[in-house]
ZASE-808699 format. One line per 4 residues: number of its first residue (from 1); their letters; for each residue z, x, y of C-alpha. Coordinates in nm, 2 decimals, m for minus. Example, Ala and Ser with C-alpha at 12.3 -4.5 7.8 and 13.67 -1.06 7.14 Angstrom:
# residues 2
1	AS	0.78/1.23/m0.45 | 0.71/1.37/m0.11 $
This chain:
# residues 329
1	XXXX	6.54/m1.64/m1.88 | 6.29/m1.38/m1.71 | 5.99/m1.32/m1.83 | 5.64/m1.11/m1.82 $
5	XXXX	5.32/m1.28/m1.75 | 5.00/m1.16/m1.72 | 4.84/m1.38/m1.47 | 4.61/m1.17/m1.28 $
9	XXXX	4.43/m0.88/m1.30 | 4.69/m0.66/m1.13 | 4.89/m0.69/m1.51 | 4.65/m0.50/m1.68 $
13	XXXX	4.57/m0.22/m1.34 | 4.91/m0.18/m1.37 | 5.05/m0.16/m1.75 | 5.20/0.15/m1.76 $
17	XXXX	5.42/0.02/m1.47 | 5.54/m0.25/m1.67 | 5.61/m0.11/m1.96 | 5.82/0.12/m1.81 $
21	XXXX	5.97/m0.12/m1.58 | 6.03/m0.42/m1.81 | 6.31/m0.65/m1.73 | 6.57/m0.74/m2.01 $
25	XXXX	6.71/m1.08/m1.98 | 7.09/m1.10/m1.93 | 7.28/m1.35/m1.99 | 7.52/m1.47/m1.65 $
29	XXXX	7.65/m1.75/m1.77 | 8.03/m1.60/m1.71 | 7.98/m1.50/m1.42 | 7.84/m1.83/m1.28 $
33	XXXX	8.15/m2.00/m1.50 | 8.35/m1.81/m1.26 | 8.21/m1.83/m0.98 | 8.21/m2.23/m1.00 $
37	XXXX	8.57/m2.29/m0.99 | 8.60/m2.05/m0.67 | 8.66/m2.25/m0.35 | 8.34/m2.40/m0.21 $
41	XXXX	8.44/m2.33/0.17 | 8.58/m1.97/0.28 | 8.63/m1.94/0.67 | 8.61/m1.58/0.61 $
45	XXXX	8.37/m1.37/0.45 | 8.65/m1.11/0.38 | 8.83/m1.36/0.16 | 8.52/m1.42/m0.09 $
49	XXXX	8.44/m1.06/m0.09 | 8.80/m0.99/m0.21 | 8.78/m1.24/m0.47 | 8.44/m1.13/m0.63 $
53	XXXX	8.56/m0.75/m0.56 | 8.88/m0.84/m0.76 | 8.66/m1.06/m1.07 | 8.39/m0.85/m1.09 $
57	XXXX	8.34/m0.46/m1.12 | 7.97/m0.44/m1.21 | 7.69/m0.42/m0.92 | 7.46/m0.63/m1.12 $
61	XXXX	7.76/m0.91/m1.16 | 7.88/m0.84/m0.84 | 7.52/m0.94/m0.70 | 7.53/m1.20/m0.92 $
65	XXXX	7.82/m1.36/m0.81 | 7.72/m1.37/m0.43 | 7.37/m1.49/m0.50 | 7.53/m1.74/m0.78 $
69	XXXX	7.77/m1.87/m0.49 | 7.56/m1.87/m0.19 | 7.24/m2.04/m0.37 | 7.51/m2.33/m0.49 $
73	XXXX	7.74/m2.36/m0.18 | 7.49/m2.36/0.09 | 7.21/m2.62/0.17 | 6.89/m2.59/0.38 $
77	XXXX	6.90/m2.66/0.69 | 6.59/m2.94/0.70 | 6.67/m3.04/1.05 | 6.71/m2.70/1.20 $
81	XXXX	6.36/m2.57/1.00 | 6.19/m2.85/1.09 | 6.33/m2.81/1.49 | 6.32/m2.46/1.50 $
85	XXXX	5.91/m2.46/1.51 | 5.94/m2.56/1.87 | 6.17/m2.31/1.98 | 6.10/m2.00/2.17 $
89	XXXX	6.23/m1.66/2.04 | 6.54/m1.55/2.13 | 6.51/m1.34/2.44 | 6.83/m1.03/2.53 $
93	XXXX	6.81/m0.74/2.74 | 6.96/m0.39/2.63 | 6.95/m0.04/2.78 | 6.94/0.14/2.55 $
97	XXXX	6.79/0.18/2.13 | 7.20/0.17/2.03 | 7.26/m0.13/2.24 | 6.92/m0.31/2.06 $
101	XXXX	7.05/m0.23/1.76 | 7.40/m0.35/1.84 | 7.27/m0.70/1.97 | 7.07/m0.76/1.64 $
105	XXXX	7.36/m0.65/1.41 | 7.55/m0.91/1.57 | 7.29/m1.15/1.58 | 7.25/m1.09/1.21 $
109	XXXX	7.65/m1.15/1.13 | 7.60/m1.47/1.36 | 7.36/m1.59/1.12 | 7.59/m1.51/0.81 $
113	XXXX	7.90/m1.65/0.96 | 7.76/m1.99/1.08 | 7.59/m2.02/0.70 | 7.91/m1.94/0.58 $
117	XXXX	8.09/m2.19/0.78 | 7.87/m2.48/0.84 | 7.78/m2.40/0.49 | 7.41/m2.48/0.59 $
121	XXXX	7.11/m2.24/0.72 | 6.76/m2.15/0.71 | 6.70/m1.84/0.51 | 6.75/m1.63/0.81 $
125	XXXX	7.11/m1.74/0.73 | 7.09/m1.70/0.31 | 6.98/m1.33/0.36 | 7.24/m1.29/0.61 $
129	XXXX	7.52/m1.43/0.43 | 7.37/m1.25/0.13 | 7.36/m0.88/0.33 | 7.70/m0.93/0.50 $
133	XXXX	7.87/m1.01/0.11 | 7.70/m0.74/m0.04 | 7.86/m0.51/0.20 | 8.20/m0.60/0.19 $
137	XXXX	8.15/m0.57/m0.21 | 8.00/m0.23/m0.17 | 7.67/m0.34/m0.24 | 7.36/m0.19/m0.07 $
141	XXXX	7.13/m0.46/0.08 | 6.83/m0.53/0.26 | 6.68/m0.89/0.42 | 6.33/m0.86/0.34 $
145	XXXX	6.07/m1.05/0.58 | 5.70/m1.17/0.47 | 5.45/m1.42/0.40 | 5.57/m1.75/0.15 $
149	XXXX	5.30/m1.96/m0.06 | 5.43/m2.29/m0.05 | 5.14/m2.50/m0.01 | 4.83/m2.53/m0.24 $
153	XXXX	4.64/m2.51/0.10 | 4.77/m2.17/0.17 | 4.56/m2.06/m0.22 | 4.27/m1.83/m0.12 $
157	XXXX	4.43/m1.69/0.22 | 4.54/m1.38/0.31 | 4.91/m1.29/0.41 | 4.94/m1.41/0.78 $
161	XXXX	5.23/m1.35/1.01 | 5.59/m1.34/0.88 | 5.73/m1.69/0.78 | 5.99/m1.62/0.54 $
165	XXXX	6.28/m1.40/0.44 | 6.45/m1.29/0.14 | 6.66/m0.97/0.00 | 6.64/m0.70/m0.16 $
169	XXXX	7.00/m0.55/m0.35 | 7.04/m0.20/m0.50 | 7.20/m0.19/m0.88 | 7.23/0.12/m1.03 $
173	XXXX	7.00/0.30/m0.82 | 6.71/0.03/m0.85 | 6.57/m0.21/m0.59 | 6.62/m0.61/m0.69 $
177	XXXX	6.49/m0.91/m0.57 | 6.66/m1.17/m0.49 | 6.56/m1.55/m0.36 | 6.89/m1.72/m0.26 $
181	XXXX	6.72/m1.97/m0.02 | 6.50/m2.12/m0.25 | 6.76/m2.04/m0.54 | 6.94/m2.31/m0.39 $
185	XXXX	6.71/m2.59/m0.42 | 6.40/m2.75/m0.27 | 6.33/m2.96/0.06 | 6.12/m3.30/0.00 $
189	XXXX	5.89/m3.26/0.33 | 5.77/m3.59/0.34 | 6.13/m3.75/0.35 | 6.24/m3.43/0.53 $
193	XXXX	6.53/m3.43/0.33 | 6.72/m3.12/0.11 | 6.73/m3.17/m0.31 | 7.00/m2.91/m0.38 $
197	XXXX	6.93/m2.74/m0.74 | 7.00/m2.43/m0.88 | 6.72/m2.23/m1.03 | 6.81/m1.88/m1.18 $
201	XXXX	6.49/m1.79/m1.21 | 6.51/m1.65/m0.82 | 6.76/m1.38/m0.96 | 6.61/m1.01/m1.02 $
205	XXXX	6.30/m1.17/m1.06 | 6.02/m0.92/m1.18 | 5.83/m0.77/m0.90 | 5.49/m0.89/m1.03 $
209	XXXX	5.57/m1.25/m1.07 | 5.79/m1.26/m0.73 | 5.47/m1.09/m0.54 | 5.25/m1.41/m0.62 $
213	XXXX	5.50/m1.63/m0.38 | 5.60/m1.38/m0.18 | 5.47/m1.09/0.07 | 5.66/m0.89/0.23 $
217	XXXX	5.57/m0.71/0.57 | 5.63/m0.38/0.53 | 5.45/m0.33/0.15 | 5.73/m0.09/0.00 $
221	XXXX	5.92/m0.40/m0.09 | 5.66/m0.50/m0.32 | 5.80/m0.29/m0.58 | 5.50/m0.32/m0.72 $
225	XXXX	5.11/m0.27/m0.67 | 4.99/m0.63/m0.58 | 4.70/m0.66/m0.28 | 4.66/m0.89/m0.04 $
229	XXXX	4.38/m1.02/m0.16 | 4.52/m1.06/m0.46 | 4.82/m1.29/m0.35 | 4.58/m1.46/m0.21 $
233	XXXX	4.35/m1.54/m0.51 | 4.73/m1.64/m0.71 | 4.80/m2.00/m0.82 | 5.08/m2.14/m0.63 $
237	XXXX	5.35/m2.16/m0.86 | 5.67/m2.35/m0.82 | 6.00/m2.28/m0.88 | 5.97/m2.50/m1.28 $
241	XXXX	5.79/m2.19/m1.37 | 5.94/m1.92/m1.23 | 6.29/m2.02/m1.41 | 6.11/m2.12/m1.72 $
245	XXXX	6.05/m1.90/m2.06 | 5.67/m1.99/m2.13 | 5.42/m1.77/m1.95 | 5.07/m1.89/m1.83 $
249	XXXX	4.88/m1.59/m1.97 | 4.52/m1.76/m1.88 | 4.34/m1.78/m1.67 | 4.35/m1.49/m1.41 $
253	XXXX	4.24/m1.65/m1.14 | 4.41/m1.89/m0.88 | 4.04/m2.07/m0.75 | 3.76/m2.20/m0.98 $
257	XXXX	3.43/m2.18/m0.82 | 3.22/m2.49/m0.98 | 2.90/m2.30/m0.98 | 3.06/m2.04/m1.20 $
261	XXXX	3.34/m2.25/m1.42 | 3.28/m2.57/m1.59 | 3.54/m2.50/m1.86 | 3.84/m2.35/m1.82 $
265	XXXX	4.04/m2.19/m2.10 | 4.44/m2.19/m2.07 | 4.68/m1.99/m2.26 | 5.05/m2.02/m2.23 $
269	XXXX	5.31/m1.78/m2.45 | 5.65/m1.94/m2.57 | 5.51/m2.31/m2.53 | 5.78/m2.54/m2.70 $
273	XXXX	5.61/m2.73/m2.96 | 5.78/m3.06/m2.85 | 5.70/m2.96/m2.46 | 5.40/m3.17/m2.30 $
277	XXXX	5.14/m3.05/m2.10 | 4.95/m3.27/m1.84 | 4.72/m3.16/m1.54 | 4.62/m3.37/m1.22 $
281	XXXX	4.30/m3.32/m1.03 | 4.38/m3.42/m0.70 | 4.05/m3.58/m0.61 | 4.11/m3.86/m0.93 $
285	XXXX	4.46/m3.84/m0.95 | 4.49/m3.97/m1.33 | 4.69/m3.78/m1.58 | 4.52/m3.65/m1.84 $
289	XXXX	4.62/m3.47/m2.14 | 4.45/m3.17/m2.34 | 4.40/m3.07/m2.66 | 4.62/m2.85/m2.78 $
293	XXXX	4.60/m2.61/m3.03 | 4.89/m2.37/m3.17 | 4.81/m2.01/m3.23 | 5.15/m1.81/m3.36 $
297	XXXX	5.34/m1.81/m3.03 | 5.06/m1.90/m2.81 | 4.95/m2.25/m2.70 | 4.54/m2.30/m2.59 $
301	XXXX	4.37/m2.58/m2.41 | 4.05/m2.63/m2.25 | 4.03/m2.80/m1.91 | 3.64/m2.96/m1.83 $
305	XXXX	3.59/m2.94/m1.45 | 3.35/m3.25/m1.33 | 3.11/m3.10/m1.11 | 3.28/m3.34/m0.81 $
309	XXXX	3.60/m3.19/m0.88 | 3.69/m3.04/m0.59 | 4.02/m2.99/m0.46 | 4.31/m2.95/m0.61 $
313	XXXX	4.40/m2.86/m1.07 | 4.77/m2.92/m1.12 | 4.93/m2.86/m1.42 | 5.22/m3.05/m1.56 $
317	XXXX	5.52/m2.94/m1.85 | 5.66/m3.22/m1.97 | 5.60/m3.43/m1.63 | 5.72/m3.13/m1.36 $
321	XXXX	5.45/m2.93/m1.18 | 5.41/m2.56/m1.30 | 5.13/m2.40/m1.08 | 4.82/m2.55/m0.84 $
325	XXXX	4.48/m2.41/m0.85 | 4.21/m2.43/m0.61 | 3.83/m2.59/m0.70 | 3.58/m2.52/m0.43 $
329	X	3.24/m2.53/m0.45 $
């Protein structure tokens, strides 16, 4: 289920745009349903283009269906990302702007075919795969390229070189974002190891939300209004959140400054009243658990920072990490 958060300051700068632009959950549970009992290897591209273009009519299912395959078909490449830091850019010669162009279009199908085939890639392969489809089901696509917050390290910094890659799909006339790399699961650094799971929450996910883990290089792709410094300032939020239907509307900042917060109020929207919420500070690393108190819809708690708190706040619903922030000093 999507959902819209006010996390940041950027909501309320920017509330006509949402209320004009607000996202209606849809349901894509058939789609998916079929989509699951197609084969999980094609050798061609062609033949799953066919089959979508023969299931599916609608852009928004067609896109669905790709993304819906792709994200559960293909698994990261953890050897190849963790290799690939050490390897130089690929170097070609051309004569001419068409030739360029030619060599990175086929570059680009290279990328889509072997993640078809191999069935694994990096998400230079997930976009691909995910352009090429969307083409042969008469979809207009783009691979978007940017800066990802992955790490709680990476809270308070600025968008740095491009390190990531993800798509954006045309339906009816309106730019989509799509996230079919990390749709398909997650990678467990430490054991360097791939955890495939779906999480639908990486599907026409609402500009605002998407911009606090992703952005993109050329700003237009945004789709939105968020600064710099403002993804920078974001929590890091993982992918529990993103697919969830609670909404963290408290606080609005990602870093707590301890000579400005000792206590710091959360509010979360849509809070089951049989989920649990814990939080971590990484300096102590003991669970604790607030106070809550039920307002309507709306679940409050206060968090006490201890003035040697620095580090890292975690929160927890019911025992799986939802967002980081950052405690300096």
């Amino acid at each position: 289920m999507k959902k819209i958060q006010s996390t940041l300051r950027i909501i309320f700068l920017t509330i006509l745009f949402l209320l004009t632009n607000t996202l209606v959950a849809q349901d894509y549970s058939q789609v998916d349903q079929i989509v699951s009992k197609y084969p999980k290897s094609y050798s061609k591209a062609e033949d799953l283009a066919d089959k979508i273009n023969i299931d599916f009519t609608k852009e928004e299912e067609k896109a669905r269906a790709i993304f819906y395959w792709i994200a559960t078909n293909v698994k990261y490449d953890v050897k190849a990302y963790f290799s690939q830091r050490n390897d130089r850019p690929v170097a070609y010669s051309f004569k001419s702007q068409e030739e360029k162009l030619a060599k990175q279009r086929q570059f680009k199908l290279d990328f889509a075919l072997n993640a078809l085939k191999s069935k694994k890639a990096v998400c230079q392969g997930y976009t691909a795969l995910f352009d090429h489809l969307a083409a042969l089901t008469n979809l207009e696509s783009v691979t978007v390229t940017g800066t990802s917050k992955t790490n709680p390290t990476q809270i308070g910094k600025l968008p740095r070189a491009s390190d990531h890659a993800w798509n954006a799909v045309k339906i009816n006339g309106e730019w989509k974002l799509v996230e079919p790399t990390w749709a398909s699961g997650v990678v467990d650094g430490a054991k360097r190891i791939f955890i495939p799971k779906f999480n639908d929450g990486y599907f026409f996910t609402p500009p605002h939300i998407f911009a606090f883990t992703h952005f993109p290089d050329d700003k237009k792709w945004l789709l939105g209004n968020l600064t710099e410094q403002q993804f920078a300032e974001s929590p890091l939020y993982y992918g529990e959140y993103i697919q969830a239907s609670y909404t963290i509307l408290s606080p609005n900042t990602g870093i707590f400054d301890l000579k400005k917060f000792n206590v710091v109020p959360f509010k979360i929207e849509n809070l089951n009243p049989e989920d649990q919420v814990t939080y971590v500070f990484s300096r102590f690393k003991k669970v604790e658990l607030p106070v809550l108190k039920r307002n309507g819809k709306n679940t409050e708690f206060n968090i006490q920072l201890p003035s040697n708190a620095t580090g890292y706040l975690t929160i927890y619903i019911n025992n799986k990490g939802i967002a980081v922030y950052k405690i300096i000093r």
